[in-house]
N, C-alpha and C positions, 0 to 999 in steps of 0.2 A: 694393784692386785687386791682382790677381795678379802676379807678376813677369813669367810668361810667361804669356799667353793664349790657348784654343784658338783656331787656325785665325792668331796674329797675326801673322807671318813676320816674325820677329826673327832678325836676326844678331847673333851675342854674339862679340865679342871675344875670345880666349882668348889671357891673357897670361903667355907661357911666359919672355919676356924684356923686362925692366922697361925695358930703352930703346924700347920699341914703347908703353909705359903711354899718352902723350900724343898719339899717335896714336887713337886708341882713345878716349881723355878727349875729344880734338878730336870724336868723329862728336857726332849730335844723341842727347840723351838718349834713353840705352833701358835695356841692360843688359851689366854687364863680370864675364868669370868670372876670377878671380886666380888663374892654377893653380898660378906657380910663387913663394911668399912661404914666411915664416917668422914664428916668433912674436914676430920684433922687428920687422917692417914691415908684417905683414897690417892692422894697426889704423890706423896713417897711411897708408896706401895705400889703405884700405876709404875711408878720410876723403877723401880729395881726389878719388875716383871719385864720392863721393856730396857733394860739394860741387859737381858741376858735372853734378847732377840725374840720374847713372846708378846704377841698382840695384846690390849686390854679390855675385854667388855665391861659394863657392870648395870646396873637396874636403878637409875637415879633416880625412879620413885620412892626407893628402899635406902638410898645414904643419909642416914641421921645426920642433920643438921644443914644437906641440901634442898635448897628452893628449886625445884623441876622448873625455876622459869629461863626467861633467855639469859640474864644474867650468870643463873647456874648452871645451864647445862653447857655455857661458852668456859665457862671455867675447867667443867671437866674434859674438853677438846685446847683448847689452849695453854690452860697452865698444871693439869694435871697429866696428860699424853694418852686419856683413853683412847682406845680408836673405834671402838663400837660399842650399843644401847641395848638391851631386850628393855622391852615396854609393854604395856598395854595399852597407857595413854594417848589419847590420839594428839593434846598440846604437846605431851612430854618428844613424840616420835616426831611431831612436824619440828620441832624448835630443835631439837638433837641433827634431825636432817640440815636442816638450814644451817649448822654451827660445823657440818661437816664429817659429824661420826655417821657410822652404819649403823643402821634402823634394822631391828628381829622384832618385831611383833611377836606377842605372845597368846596363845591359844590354849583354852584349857579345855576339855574332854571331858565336860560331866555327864552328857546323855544324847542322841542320836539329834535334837536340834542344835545341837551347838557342834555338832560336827557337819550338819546342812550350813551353816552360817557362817562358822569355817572355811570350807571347802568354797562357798559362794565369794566370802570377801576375799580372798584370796587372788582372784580373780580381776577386782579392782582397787588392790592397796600399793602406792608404790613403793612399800620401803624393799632393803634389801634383801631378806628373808623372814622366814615364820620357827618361833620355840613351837611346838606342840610338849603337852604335860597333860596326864601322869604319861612317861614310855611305855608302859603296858600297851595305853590306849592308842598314844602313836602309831605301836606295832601291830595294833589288830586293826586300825582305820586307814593303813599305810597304801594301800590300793587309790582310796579316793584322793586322800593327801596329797602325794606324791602329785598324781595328776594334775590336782588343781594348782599345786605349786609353779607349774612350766618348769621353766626353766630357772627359778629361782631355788636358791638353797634351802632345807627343813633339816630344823635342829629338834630332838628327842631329850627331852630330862623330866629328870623324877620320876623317883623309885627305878632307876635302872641300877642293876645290881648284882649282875653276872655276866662272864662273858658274852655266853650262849646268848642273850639280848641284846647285847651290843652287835655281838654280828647277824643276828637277826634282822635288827633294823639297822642296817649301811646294808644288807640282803635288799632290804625292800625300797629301798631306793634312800636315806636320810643321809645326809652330806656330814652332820656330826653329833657327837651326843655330849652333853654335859650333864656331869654326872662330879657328886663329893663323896664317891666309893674311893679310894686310893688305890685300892685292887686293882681297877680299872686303869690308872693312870697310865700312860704310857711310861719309859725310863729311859735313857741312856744307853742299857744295853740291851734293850727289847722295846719293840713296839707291839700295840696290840690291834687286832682287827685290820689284818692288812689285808690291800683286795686278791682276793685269787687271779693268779696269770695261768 
């Protein structure tokens, strides 16, 4: 089963500051992205996120002290239990694929050619899904996105920061948003953005 599923409206955690981790660990099983670890706590932190039945992504061009190569990135599928990557890199996404985690490529939204370029590679990249950043821009370009996506999953973060845009976009088609609002978190005895029946 996917980590992120089309259409599943997942909020993912994004944990920029490790005193927010149990927060996060608290909502009901889904998925937590580690942005901000190192390579002496990504593997026991992967561990007690996935001890308490939540997924792991993280951006292993961003963990100090790891090598993005295949030696490192087998490390973080093997002996730390990530289960999925956001990237940008195109070594970093093909050696993460090969090692067996899920591949989000990441897209960012500075001006109307990089949402042509976007929307085109999309088209022919095989990883598992696409981050789009800032969600502002996600949400205003969510028409072309979506499309170009198929059938693969579009995750929205940064700067999301209220409800009202969270459901916004899982409105316009986004499978889930990460986001280090805690507002936003899901909990225990609430979830948020759930889809209309």
């Amino acid at each position: 089963m996917p980590i992120i599923e089309r259409n599943g409206r997942v909020i993912i955690p994004s944990i920029h500051n490790l005193a927010t981790l149990d927060a996060a660990i608290d909502a009901p099983p889904s998925v937590i992205l580690l942005a901000d670890v190192h390579l002496g706590n990504v593997g026991p932190l992967a561990r007690k996120c996935k001890g308490a039945g939540h997924k792991v992504l993280v951006r292993p061009d961003l963990i100090q002290g790891l090598k993005s190569d295949k030696r490192g990135i087998t490390l973080l599928k093997q002996e730390f239990a990530v289960d999925g990557a956001f990237t940008g890199s195109a070594s970093t996404a093909r050696l993460a694929h090969q090692a067996g985690l899920e591949v989000y490529w990441r897209f960012f939204l500075l001006d109307t050619r990089s949402l042509d370029s976007a929307a085109h590679q999309m088209n022919t990249m095989p990883w598992d899904g696409f981050e789009i950043a800032p969600g502002p821009m996600a949400l205003q370009c969510a028409e072309v996105l979506v499309s170009s996506a198929a059938s693969k999953p579009l995750i929205a973060g940064g700067f999301v920061s209220s409800l009202d845009m969270v459901n916004a976009l899982f409105d316009a088609g986004y499978s889930a948003i990460n986001t280090s609002d805690r507002s936003l978190w899901p909990s225990r005895t609430q979830t948020v953005a759930t889809p209309d029946v």
